[in-house]
C-alpha positions in Angstrom: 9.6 -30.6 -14.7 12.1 -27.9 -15.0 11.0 -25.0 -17.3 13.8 -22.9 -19.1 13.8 -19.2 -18.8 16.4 -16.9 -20.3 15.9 -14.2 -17.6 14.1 -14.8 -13.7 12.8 -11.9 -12.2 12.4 -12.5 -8.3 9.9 -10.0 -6.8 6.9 -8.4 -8.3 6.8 -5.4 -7.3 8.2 -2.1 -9.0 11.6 -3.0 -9.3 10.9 -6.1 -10.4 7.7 -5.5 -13.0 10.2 -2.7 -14.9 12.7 -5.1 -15.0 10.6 -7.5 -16.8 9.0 -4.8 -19.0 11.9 -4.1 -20.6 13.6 -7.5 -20.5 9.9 -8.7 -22.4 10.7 -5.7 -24.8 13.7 -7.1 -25.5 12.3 -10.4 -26.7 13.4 -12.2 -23.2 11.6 -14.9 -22.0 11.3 -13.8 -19.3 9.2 -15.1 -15.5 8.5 -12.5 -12.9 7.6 -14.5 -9.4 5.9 -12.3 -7.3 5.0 -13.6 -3.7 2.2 -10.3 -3.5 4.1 -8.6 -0.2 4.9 -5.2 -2.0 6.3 -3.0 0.4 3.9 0.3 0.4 0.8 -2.3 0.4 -0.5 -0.6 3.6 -0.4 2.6 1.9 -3.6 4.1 0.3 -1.7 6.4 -2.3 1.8 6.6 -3.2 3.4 10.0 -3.7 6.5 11.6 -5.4 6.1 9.6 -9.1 5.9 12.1 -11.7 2.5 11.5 -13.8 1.5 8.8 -11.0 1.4 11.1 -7.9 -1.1 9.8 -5.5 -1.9 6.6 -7.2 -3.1 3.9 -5.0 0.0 1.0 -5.1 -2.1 -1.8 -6.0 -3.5 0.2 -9.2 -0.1 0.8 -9.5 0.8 -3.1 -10.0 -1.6 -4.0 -11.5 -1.0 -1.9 -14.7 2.6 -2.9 -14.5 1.2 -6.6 -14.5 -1.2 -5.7 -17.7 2.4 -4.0 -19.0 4.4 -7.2 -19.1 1.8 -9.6 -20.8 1.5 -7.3 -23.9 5.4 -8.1 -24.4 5.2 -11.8 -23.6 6.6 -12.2 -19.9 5.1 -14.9 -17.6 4.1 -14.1 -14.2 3.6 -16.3 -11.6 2.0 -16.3 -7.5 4.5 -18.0 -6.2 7.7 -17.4 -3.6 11.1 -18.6 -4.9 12.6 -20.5 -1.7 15.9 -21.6 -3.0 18.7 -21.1 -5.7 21.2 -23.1 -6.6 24.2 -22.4 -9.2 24.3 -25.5 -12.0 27.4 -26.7 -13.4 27.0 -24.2 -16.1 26.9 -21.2 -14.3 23.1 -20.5 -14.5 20.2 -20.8 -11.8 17.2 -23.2 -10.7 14.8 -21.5 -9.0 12.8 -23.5 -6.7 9.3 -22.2 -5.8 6.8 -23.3 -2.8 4.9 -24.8 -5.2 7.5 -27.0 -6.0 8.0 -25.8 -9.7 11.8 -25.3 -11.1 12.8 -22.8 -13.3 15.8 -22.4 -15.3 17.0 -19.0 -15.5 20.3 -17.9 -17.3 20.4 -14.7 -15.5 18.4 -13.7 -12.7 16.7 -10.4 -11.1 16.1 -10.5 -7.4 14.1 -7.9 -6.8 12.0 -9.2 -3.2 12.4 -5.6 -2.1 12.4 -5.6 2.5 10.5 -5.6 5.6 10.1 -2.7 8.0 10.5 -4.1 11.9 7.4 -2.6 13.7 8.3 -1.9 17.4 5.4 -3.9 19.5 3.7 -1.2 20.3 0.1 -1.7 20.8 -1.2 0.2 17.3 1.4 1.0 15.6 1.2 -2.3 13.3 -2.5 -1.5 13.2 -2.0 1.7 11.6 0.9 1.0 9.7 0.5 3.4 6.1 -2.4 5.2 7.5 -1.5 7.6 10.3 1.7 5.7 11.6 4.1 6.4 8.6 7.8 6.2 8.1 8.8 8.6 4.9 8.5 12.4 5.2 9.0 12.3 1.6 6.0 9.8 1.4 3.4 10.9 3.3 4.7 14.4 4.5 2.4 16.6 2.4 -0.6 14.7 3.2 -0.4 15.4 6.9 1.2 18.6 7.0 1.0 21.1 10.1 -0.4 18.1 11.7 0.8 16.9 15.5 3.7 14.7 14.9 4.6 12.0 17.1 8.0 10.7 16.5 8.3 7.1 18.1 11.9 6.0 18.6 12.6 2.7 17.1 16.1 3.1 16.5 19.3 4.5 16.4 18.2 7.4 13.0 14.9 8.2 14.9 16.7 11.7 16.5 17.8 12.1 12.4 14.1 11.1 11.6 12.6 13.7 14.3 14.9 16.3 12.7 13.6 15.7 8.9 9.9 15.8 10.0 10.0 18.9 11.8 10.5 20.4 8.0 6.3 19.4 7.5 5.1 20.4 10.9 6.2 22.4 13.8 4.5 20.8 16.3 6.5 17.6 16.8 7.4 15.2 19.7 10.1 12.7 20.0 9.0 9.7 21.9 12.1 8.2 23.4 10.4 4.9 24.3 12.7 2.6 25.5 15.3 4.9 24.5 18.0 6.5 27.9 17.6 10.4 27.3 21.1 10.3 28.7 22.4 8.4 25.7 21.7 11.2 23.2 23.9 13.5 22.1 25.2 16.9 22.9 24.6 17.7 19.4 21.7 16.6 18.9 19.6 17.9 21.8 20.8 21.5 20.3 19.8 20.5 17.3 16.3 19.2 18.5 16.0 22.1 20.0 16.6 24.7 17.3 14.2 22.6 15.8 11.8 22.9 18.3 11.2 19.4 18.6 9.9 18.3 22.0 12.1 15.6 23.8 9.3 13.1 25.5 10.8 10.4 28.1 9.4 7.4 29.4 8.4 4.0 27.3 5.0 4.3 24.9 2.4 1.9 25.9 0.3 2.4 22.7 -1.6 4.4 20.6 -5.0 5.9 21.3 -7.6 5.7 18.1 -10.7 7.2 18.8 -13.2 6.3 15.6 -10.6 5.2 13.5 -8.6 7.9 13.7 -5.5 8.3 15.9 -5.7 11.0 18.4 -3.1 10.0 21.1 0.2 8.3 22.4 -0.2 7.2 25.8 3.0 6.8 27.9 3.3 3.9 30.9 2.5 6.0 33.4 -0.5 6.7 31.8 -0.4 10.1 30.3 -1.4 11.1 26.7 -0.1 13.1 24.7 -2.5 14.4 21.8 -0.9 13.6 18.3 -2.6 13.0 14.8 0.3 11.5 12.9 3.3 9.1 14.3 6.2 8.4 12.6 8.4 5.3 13.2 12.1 4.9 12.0 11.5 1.2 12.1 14.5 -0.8 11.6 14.4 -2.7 8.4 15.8 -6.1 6.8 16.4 -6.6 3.0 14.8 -10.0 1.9 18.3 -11.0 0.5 18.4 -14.9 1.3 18.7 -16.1 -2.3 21.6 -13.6 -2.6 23.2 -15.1 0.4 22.4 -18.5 -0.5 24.0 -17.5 -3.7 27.0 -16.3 -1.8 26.4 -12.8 -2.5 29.0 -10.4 -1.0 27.0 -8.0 1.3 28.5 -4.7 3.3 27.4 -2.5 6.3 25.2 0.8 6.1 24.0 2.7 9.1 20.5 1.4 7.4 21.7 -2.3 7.7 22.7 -5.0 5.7 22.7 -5.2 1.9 24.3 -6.8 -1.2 26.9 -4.9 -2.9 26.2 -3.9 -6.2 27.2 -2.1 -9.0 25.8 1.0 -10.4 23.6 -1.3 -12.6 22.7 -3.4 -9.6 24.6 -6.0 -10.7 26.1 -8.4 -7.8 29.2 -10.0 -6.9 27.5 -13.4 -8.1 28.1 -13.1 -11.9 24.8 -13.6 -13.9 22.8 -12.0 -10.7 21.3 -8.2 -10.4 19.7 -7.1 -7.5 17.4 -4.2 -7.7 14.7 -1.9 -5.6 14.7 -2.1 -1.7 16.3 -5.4 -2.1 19.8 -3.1 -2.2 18.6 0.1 -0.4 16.2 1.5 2.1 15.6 4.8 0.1 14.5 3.2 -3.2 11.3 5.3 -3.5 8.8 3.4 -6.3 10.2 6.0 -8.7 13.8 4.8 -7.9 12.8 1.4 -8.2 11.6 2.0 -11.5 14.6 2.8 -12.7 16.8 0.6 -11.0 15.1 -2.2 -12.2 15.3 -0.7 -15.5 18.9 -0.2 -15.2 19.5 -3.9 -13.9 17.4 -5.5 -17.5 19.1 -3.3 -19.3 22.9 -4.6 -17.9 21.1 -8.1 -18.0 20.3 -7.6 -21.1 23.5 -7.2 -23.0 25.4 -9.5 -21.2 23.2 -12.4 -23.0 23.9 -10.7 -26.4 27.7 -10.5 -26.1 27.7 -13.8 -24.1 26.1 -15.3 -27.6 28.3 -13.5 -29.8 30.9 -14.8 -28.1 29.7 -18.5 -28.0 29.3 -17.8 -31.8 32.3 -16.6 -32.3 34.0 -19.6 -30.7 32.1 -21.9 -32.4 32.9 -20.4 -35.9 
């Protein structure tokens, strides 16, 4: 049995809960489905929300998730594992459950996934003492030995930024040619007085649950507290593609195109969070998702005045 929603919110995270908290506030039936894979769930604390500074993320949710049900919205622990456009121009969401929902608009807000090198470790302590965000995490392990672990082609950029918390920092080139950086750059590393390390990482050394080391192939460590990993990443877009969502290029990789209210090239769809950027911080998810139930929002009223209008 199909159930009929007039919004669908995709994602439960923070793009996704403010999206429903305002769409509920704006007497929306409204579904959130949340699959429970936030983003920062590694993370003990998050950092850089004013009022919410160093709040653990799951707290975080879970207040968001008490938010919605004062204000009516339904959530549901489930995944949404196909879309389909009806003949009217609205969505059925299927779910791994097997449910259906109707939606007349819909918020996909399933945020990404960071690609972890396979490096023995770093997975391991992923959100702990192997960390991606200066911005994050910088202040918490300040003046700390910085291992920089290149992953990809912003880790040199990454090495750079970090080098603004700590001036004792490394830049693991990995699997990475030294040869292939660039003039610029090694002046810039330099000035910066970031140490250029060659030669592939084997893993990480943790000695009582802390990490102490990276050790190299050849079986050298170097001593370093903190690692940071520019890990490639991969916006969870399928339904938008499905959808036939248009999508463009960024040195970050690929994501849907969206307006400045997130919403997409597929009318009646709005896209919000990490789901349309790399750098959407919670706080920016926040108010993206905001943003996107706001847009949603008044493009049911005027599509019912309109159907009103017509009708009269």
């Amino acid at each position: 049995m199909t159930e009929r929603y007039e919004a669908v919110v995709v994602g439960g995270g923070t793009a996704g809960l403010s999206a429903a908290l305002v769409l509920g506030r704006a007497r929306r039936r409204t579904l959130v489905v949340d699959a429970g894979e936030p983003r920062n769930a590694p993370a003990a604390h998050m950092q850089g929300y004013l009022s919410r500074d160093g709040m653990p993320p799951a707290e975080f949710l879970a207040e968001g998730r008490r938010e919605i049900a004062r204000y009516g919205v339904e959530l549901v622990r489930d995944r949404a594992v196909d879309v389909a456009r009806d003949g009217t121009g609205e969505f059925d969401v299927t779910l791994a459950s097997g449910r259906t929902a109707h939606a007349r608009r819909l918020v996909v807000a399933t945020g990404l996934v960071d690609e972890l090198p396979k490096v023995p470790g770093v997975a391991e302590r992923w959100g702990r003492d192997v960390l991606h965000c200066p911005y994050c995490h910088g202040w918490e392990v300040r003046d700390e030995s910085f291992g920089v672990l290149a992953a990809g082609p912003m880790s040199v950029h990454q090495a750079l930024m970090v080098s603004h918390w700590s001036k004792d920092v490394r830049l693991f080139l990995h699997t990475v040619d030294e040869d292939t950086l660039a003039d610029d750059d090694l002046r810039r590393l330099a000035a910066a007085g970031v140490e250029v390390v060659p030669g592939e990482v084997a893993g990480l050394v943790v000695d009582g649950d802390r990490l102490t080391g990276v050790r190299l192939a050849d079986g050298s460590v170097h001593d370093r507290t903190v690692v940071f990993v520019g890990a490639p990443m991969s916006p969870r877009t399928e339904l938008l593609e499905r959808l036939g969502a248009e999508h463009h290029e960024t040195a970050f990789g690929t994501y849907p195109v969206v307006d400045e209210t997130g919403r997409t090239t597929v009318p009646g769809v709005w896209a919000a969070g990490n789901a349309t950027s790399h750098a959407e911080q919670v706080v920016n998810a926040a108010g993206a998702g905001y943003r996107a139930a706001v847009a949603l929002n008044g493009d049911l009223l005027f599509a019912d005045l309109d159907t009103a209008v017509a009708g009269g």
